[in-house]
C-alpha positions in Angstrom: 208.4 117.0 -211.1 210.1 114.2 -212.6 209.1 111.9 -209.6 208.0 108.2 -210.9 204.9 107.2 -209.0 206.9 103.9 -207.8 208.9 106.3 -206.0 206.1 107.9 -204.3 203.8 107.1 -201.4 200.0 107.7 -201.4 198.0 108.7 -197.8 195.0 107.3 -196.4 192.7 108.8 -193.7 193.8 106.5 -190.9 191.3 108.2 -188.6 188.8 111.1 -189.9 187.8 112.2 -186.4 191.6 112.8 -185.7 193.0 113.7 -189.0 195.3 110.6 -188.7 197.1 109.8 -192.4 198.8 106.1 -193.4 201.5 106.2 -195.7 201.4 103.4 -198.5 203.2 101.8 -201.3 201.8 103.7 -205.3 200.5 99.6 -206.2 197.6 98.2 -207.6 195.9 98.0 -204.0 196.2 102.1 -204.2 194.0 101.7 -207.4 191.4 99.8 -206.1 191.1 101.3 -202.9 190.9 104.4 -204.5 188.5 103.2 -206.8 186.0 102.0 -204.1 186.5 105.4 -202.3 185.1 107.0 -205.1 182.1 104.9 -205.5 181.8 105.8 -202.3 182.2 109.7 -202.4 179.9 109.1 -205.5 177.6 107.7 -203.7 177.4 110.9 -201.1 177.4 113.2 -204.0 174.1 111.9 -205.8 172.1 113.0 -202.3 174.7 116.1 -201.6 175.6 118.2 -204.0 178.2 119.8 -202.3 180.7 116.8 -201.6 183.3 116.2 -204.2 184.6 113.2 -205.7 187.6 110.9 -204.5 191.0 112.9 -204.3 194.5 111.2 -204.2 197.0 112.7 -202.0 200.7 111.3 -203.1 203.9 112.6 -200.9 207.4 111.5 -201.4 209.6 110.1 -198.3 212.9 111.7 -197.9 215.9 109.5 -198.4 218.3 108.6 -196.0 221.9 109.2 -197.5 224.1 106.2 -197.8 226.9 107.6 -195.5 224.5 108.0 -192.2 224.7 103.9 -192.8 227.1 102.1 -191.4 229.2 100.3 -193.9 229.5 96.5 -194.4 232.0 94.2 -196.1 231.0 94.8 -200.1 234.0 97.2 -201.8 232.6 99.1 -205.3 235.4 97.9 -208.0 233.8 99.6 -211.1 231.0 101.6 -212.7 230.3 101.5 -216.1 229.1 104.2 -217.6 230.8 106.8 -215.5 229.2 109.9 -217.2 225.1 110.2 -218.3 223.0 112.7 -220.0 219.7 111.1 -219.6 218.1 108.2 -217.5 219.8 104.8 -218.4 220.7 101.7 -216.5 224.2 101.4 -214.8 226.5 98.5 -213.0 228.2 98.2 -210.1 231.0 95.5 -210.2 231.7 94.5 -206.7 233.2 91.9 -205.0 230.6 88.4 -204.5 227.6 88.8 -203.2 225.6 86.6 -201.7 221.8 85.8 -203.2 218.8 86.6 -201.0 219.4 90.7 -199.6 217.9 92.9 -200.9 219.8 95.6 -202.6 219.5 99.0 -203.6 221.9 101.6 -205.5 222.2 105.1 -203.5 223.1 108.3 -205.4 224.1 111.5 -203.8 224.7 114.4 -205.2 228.1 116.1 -203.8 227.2 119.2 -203.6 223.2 119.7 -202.5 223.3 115.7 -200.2 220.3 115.0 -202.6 219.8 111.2 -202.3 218.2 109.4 -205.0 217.8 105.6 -204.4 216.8 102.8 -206.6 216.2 98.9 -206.3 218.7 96.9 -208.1 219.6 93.7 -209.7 221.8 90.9 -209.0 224.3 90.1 -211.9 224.2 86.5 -212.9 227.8 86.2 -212.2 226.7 87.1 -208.3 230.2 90.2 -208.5 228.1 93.4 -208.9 224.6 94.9 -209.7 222.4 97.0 -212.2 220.2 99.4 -212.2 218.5 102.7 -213.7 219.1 106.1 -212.9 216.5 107.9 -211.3 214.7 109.9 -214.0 214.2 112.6 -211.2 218.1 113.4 -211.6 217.5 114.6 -215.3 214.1 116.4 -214.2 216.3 119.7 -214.1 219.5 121.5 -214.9 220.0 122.1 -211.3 220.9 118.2 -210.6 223.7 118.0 -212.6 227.2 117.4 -211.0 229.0 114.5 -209.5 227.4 111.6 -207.5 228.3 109.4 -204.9 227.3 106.1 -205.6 226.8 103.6 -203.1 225.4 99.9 -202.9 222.7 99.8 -200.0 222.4 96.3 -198.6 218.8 95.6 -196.9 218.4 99.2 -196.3 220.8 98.9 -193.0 224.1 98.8 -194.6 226.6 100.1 -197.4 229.3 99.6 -199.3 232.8 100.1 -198.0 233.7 102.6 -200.4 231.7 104.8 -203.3 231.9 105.6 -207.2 231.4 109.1 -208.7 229.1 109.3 -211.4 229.1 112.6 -213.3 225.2 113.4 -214.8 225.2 116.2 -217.1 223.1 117.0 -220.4 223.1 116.9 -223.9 223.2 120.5 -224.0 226.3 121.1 -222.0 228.1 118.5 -223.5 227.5 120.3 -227.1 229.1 123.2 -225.7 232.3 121.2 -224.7 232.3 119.3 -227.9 231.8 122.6 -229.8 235.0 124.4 -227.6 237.1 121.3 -228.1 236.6 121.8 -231.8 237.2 125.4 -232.0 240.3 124.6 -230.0 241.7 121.9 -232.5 240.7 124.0 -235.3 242.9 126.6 -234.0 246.4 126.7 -235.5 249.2 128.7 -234.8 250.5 131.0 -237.4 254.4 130.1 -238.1 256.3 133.3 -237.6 259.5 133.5 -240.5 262.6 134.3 -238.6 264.4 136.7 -241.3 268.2 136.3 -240.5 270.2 139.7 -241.4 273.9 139.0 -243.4 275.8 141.9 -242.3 279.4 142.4 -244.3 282.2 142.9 -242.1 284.4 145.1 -243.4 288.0 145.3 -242.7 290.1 148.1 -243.0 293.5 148.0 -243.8 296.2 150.7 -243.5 296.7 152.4 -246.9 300.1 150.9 -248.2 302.6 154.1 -249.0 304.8 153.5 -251.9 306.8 156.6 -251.3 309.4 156.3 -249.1 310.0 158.8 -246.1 312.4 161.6 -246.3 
């Protein structure tokens, strides 16, 4: 759910007397080969009644998380946004890189190891790179946390060090808006200190005019 078909491989009988399945790129040559299979099948089903048309069978590949790789010489300076709701395109500033890899931008979720990777984009400026967020991290609430961002290089390397993206949604971030309101809305009631004047009365002796006998 949430999967993009670019991210998504599509099998092809190899063998049908062995049940033997190629995995493939989602491209156009999916389209047409599908496209002839199903002239095909079509074909078969105008003299046999019982055989169905073509089917597509996609899977998705499980991907390798950026710390099993070993790292390589590129250090992560800054990434900008640092917090998203929803799928939008981020950059990696990093120290230069040099033009011809290929690179990709890994992100890991901290607490599940979920890896989500993404092709990215050399900056003009050849110090970082951009890309967009996976769309499957928004698909559900469960995906929401911190990330480990990492800069793959050729699929065989990383970068030295990661950035933490935090993904959330729009809904949670209602409630904290809505707490840090009632919170600043709050004010304290000023308690009047009411300060007590006692009189301190002194008593005297009682001056006799009388003399003593």
């Amino acid at each position: 759910v949430g999967q993009p078909l670019a991210g998504l491989n599509w099998l092809i009988r190899e063998n049908e007397a062995f049940d033997r399945w190629q995995r493939r790129k989602c491209d156009v040559r999916m389209a047409e080969d599908l496209f002839d299979e199903w002239q095909r099948d079509s074909a078969k089903a105008v003299k046999d009644s019982s055989k169905g048309g073509a089917v597509l069978h996609l899977c998705t590949i499980p991907v390798q998380p950026a710390t099993e790789l070993p790292p390589g010489k590129v250090r992560l300076k800054r990434l900008s946004p640092m917090k998203v709701t929803q799928s939008v395109a981020v950059q990696l500033e990093t120290t230069v890189l040099e033009v011809g890899p290929v690179y990709s931008v890994a992100f890991t979720h901290q607490w599940s190891n979920m890896t989500y990777s993404v092709e990215a984009k050399l900056l003009p400026n050849k110090k970082g790179v951009e890309a967009l967020c996976p769309p499957g991290m928004f698909s559900v609430s469960s995906n929401e946390g911190l990330y480990d961002v990492h800069l793959v290089i050729d699929s065989s390397s990383r970068s030295k060090n990661h950035q933490t993206l935090t993904v959330g949604s729009t809904e949670s971030d209602l409630d904290s808006s809505a707490k840090s309101e009632s919170t600043s809305s709050f004010v304290p009631i000023e308690r009047k200190h009411s300060t007590c004047h006692s009189e301190i009365f002194r008593a005297e002796p009682l001056k006799n005019d009388a003399a003593p006998r």
